[in-house]
C-alpha positions as CSV (number, residue, x, y, z in Angstrom):
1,X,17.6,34.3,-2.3
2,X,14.3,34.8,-3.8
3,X,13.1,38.3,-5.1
4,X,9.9,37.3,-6.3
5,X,7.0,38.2,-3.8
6,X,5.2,34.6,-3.9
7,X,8.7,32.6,-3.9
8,X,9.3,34.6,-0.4
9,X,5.8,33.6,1.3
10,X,6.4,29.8,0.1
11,X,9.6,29.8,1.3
12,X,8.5,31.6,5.0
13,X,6.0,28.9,4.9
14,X,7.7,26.0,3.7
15,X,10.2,26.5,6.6
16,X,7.0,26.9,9.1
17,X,5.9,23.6,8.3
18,X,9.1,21.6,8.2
19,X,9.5,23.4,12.0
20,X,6.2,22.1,12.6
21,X,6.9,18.6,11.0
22,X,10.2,18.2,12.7
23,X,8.5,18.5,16.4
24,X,6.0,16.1,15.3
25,X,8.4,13.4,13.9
26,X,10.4,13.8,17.4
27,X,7.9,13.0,19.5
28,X,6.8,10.3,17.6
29,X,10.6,8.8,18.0
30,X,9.7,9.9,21.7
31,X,7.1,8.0,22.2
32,X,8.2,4.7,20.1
33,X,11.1,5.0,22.7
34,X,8.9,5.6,25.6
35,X,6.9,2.2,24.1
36,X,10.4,0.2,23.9
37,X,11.8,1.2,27.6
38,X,8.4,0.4,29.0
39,X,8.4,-3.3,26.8
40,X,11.7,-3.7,28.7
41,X,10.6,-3.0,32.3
42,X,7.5,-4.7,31.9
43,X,5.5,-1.6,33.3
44,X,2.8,1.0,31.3
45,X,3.1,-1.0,28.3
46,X,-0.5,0.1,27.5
47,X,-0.4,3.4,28.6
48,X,2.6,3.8,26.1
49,X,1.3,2.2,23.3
50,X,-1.8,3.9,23.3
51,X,-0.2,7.7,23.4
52,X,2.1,6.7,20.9
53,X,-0.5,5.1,18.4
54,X,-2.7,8.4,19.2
55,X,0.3,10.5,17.8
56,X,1.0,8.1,15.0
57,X,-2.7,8.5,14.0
58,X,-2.3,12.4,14.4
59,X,0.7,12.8,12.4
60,X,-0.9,10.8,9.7
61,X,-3.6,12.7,9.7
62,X,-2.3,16.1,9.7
63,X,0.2,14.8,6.4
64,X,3.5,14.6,8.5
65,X,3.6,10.6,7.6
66,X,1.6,8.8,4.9
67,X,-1.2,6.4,5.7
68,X,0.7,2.8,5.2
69,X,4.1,4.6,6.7
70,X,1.3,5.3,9.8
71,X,-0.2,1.4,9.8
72,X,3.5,-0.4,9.3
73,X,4.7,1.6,12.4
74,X,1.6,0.8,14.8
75,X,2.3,-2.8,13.5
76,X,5.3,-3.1,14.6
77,X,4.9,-1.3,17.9
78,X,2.1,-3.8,18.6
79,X,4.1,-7.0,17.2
80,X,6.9,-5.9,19.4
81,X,4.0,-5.3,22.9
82,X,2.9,-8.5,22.1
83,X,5.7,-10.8,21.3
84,X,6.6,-9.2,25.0
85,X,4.2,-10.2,26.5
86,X,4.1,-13.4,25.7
87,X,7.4,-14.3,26.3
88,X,6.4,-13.3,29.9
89,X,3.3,-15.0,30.0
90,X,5.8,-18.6,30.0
């Protein structure tokens, strides 16, 4: 435990952020789910996408994921929309 007065505010607000990181990195998984489920049922694929690129953008933003960690995940989420879709287009 720390006893020095500016090791005990970092500490309080370390532990503020990784609270406030942690709800952010779930709901990204949330919506990257919600993205995948609607992929296989063939319904709101856009809808989905878009809310979770919006977060992915946000999180990346505020510093909860780095910039190319932000790109390769909307890349992938689109790849996977697309690939979807054209394998029911045939």
């Amino acid at each position: 435990m720390a006893n020095i007065k500016s090791q005990i505010k970092r500490n309080a607000q370390n532990e503020k952020a990784r609270e406030r990181n942690k709800a952010v990195r779930s709901e990204l998984k949330t919506r990257t789910k919600a993205v995948e489920t609607a992929v296989a049922e063939g319904e709101g694929v856009e809808e989905a996408l878009t809310a979770a690129i919006r977060r992915i953008d946000m999180a990346a933003t505020k510093g909860v994921l780095h910039k190319n960690t932000a790109a390769r995940r909307k890349s992938r989420l689109v790849k996977k929309v697309a690939t979807s879709q054209g394998e029911s287009d045939s």
